[in-house]
TIPALO-220290 format. One record per residue (C-alpha): residue in three letters; residue number from 1; y, x, z. Coordinates in pm, 1 decimal. Each point is the difference from the previous one (the first is absolute). Example, Ala and Ser with C-alpha at 12.3 -4.5 7.8 and 13.67 -1.06 7.14 Angstrom:
BEGIN
{node ALA,1,{-450.0,1230.0,780.0}}
{node SER,2,{344.0,137.0,-66.0}}
end
This chain:
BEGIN
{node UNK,1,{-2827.2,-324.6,-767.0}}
{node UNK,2,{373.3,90.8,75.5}}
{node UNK,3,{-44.8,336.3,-64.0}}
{node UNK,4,{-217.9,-59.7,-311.5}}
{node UNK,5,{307.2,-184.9,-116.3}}
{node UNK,6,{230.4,285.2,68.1}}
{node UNK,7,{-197.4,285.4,-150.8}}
{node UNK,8,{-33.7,-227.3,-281.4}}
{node UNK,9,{400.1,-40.4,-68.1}}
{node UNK,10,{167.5,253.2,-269.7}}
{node UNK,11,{173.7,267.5,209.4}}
{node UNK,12,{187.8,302.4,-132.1}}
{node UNK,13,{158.9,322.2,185.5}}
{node UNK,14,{348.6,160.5,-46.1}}
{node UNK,15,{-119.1,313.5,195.2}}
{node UNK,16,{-128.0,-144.0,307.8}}
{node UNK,17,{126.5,-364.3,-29.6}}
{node UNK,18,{-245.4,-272.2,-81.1}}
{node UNK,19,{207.4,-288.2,-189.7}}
{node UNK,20,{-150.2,-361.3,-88.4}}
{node UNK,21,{60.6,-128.5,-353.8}}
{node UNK,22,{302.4,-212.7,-37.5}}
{node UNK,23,{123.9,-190.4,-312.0}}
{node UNK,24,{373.1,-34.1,-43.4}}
{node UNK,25,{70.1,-333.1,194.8}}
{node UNK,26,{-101.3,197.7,278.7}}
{node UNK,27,{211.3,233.5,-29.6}}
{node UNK,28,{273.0,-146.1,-32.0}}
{node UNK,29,{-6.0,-195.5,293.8}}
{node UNK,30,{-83.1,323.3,188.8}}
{node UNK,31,{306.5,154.0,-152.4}}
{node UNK,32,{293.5,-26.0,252.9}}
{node UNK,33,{186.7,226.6,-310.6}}
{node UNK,34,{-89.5,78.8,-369.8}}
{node UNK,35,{222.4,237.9,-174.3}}
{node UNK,36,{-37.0,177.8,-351.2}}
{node UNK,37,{187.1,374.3,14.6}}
{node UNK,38,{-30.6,359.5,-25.7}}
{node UNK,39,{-92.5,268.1,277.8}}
{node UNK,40,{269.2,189.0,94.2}}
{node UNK,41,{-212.7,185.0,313.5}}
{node UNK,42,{-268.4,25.9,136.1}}
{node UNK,43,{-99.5,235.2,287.9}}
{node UNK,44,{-248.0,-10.9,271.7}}
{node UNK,45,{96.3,-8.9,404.3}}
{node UNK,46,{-130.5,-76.5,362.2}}
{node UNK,47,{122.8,-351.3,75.4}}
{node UNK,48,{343.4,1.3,214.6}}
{node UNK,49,{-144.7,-187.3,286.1}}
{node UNK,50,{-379.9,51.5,-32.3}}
{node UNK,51,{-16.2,397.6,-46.1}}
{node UNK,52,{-393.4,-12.8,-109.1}}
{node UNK,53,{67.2,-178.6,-249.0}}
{node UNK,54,{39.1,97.3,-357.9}}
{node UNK,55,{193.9,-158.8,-246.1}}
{node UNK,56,{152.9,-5.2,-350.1}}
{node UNK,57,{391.3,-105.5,-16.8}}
{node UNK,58,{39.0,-139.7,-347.5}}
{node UNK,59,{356.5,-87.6,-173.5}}
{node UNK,60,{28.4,-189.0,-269.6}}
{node UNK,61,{300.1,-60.9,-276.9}}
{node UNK,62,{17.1,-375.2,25.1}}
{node UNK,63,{-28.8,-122.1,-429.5}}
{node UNK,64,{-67.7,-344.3,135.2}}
{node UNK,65,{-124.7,-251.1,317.8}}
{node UNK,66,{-198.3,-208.2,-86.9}}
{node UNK,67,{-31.7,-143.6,415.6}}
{node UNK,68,{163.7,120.6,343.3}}
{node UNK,69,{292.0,215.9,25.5}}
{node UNK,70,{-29.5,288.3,-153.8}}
{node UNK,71,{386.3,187.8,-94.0}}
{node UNK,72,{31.9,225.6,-287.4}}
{node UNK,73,{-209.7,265.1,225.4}}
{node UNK,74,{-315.9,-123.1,190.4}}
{node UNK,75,{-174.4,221.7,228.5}}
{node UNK,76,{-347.6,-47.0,162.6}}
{node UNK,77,{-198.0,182.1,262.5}}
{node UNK,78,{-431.3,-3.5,-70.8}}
{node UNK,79,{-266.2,116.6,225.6}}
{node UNK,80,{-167.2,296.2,-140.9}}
{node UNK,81,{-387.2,-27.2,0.7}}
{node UNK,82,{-123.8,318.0,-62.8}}
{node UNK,83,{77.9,381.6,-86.9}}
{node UNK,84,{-50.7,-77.6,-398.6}}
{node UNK,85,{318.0,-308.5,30.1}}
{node UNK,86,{219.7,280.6,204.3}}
{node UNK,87,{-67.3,238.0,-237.5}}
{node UNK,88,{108.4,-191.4,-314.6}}
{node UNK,89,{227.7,-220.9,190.2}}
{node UNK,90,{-239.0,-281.2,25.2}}
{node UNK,91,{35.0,-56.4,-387.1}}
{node UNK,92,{398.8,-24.8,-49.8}}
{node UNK,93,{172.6,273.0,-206.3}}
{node UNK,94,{347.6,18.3,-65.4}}
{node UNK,95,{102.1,-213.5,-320.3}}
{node UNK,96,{-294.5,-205.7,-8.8}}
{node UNK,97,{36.7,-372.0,-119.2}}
{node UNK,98,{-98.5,-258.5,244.9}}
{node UNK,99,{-69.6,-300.9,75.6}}
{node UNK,100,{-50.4,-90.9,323.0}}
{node UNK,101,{-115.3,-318.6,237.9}}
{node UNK,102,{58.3,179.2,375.1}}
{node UNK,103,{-88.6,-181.8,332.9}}
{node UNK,104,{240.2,-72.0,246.5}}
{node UNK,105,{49.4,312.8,220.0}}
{node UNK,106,{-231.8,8.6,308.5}}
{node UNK,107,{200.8,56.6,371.9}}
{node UNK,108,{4.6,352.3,-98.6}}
{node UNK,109,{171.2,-14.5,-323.2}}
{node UNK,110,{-329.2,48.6,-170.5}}
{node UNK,111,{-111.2,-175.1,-381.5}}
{node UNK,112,{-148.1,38.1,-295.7}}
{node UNK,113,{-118.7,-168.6,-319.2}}
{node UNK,114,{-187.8,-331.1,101.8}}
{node UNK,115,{-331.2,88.0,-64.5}}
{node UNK,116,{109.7,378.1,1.4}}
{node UNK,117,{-115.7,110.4,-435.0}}
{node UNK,118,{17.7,-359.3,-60.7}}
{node UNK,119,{354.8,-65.9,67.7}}
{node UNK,120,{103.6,305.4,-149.8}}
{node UNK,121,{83.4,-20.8,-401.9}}
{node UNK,122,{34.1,330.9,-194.1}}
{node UNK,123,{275.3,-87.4,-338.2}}
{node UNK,124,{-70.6,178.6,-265.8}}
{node UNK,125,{51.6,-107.5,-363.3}}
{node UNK,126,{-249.7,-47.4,-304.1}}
{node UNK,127,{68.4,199.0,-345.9}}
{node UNK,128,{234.4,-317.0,-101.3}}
{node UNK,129,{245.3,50.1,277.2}}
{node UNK,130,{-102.1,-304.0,206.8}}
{node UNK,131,{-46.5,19.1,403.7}}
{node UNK,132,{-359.1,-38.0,154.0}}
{node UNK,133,{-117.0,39.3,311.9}}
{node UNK,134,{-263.0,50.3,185.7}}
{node UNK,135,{-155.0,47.6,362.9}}
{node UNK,136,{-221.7,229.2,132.4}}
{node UNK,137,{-330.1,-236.0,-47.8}}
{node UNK,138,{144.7,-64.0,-384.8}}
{node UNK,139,{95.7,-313.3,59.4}}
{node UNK,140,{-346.0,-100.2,75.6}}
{node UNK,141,{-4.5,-313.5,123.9}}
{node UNK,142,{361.1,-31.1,14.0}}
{node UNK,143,{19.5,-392.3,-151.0}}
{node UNK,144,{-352.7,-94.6,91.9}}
{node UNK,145,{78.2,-352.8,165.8}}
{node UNK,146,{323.5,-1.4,-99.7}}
{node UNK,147,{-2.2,-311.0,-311.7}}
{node UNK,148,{-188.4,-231.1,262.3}}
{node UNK,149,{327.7,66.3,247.5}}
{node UNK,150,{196.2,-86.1,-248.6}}
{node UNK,151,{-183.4,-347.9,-91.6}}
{node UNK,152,{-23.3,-67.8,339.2}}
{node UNK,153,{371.1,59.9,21.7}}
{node UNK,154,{101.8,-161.9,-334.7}}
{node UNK,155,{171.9,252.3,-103.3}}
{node UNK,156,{34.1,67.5,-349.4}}
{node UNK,157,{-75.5,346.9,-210.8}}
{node UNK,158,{99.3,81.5,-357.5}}
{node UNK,159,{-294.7,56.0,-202.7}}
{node UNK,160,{48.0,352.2,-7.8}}
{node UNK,161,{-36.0,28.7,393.1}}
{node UNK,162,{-246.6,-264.2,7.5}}
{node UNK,163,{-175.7,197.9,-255.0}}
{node UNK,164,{-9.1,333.8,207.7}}
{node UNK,165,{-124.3,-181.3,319.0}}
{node UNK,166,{-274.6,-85.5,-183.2}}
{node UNK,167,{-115.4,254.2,-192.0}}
{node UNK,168,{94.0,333.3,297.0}}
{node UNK,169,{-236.1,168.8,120.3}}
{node UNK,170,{151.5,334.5,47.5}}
{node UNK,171,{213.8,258.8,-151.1}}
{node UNK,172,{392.6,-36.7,-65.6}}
{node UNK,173,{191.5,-264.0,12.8}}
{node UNK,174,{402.2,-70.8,-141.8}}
{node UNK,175,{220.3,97.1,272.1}}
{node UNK,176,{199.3,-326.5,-154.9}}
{node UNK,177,{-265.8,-180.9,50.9}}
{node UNK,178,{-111.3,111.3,378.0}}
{node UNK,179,{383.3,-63.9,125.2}}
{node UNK,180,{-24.5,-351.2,-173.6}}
{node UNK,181,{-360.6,-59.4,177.6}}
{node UNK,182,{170.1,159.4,357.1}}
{node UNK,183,{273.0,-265.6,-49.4}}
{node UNK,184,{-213.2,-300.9,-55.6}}
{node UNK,185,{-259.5,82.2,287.2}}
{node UNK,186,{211.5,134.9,282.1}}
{node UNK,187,{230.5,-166.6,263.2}}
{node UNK,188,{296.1,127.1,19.9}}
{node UNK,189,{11.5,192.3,-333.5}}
{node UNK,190,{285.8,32.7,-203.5}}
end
C-alpha cells in the first residue's frame, strides 16, 4: 500500500534528482535564504573537502533579500547530479535573473533551491515591460493550498492576489506579486 502511495505521488527529475511537488508555503519555510539577483559566475568544481564530489559554485549580484543574510554578493555551492548539470553549469549562466529560495547549507557547505527547479525562478519580462517569473515546473502547482493557509491564518489578500491564488494553475506569475506572496507566507521574510 505504501509503495502504491509513493509511485502514485507527482515526481519530476532535474537530471537525476527526483523532487516532490511543493506549493509556496512550503517553500518558504524550507528557505533558510531567498534572494532575487543576477549571476555573476558560475563554474563547475570537485568539492574542497569531499574530492568526488562535483559541484556548481554560483555568485549572485544581490538586487534584493527577501530572508537570511545575503550582502550585496551571495555565493552558493550545489551538488552536481549528473554530466548534463556539469556541462551547462547545472542551469545557471552568467547574467541570468533569479529568484531564489536556497536551503540552509548542509555540514559541507552544500545547498540548493528547496525543491531544486521549484525554488528556482527564471525573471524575464512580458512585451509591456513588467517582471514575471517562473520555475522550472511553470509554476505548476506553485499556490495550490496556499488561500486555505491564509484563512486558516487570517491573513488578509487584496483581491488581486486573492484573485491569482485562485484562478493559477501554471504559467507566469508577477514577480511583484510572488515577493508580496514570499512575504506574507514565510517566517522570517523581509
Amino acid at each position: 500500500m505504501l509503495a502504491c502511495a509513493l509511485l502514485s505521488t507527482p515526481a519530476f527529475a532535474q537530471d537525476g534528482a527526483l523532487t516532490v511537488a511543493r506549493n509556496l508555503k512550503q517553500l518558504t519555510e524550507r528557505s533558510a535564504v531567498i534572494v532575487r539577483g543576477n549571476v555573476v559566475s558560475a563554474r563547475v568544481e570537485k568539492h574542497p573537502e569531499l574530492r568526488h564530489l562535483d559541484t556548481v559554485v554560483v555568485t549572485l549580484r544581490v538586487r534584493e533579500s527577501l530572508k537570511g543574510d545575503a550582502g550585496a554578493t551571495f555565493t552558493f555551492r550545489q551538488y552536481v547530479w549528473g554530466l548534463r548539470d556539469r556541462r551547462e553549469f547545472a542551469g545557471y549562466r552568467k547574467g541570468q535573473h533569479l529568484l531564489l529560495m536556497l536551503i540552509a547549507p548542509s555540514r559541507h557547505g552544500l545547498s540548493s533551491p528547496a525543491g531544486l527547479e521549484q525554488g528556482r525562478f527564471l525573471i524575464s519580462r512580458d512585451a509591456a515591460g513588467r517582471e514575471l517569473a517562473v520555475n522550472g515546473r511553470a509554476n505548476a502547482g506553485l499556490l495550490e493550498g496556499v488561500g486555505e493557509w491564509f484563512d486558516r491564518e487570517r491573513k488578509v489578500l487584496t483581491p488581486e492576489l486573492s484573485s491569482r491564488i485562485e484562478s493559477h494553475r501554471a504559467g507566469a506569475i508577477p514577480l511583484e506579486e510572488l515577493t508580496t506572496l514570499i512575504r506574507m507566507t514565510s517566517p522570517g521574510a523581509r
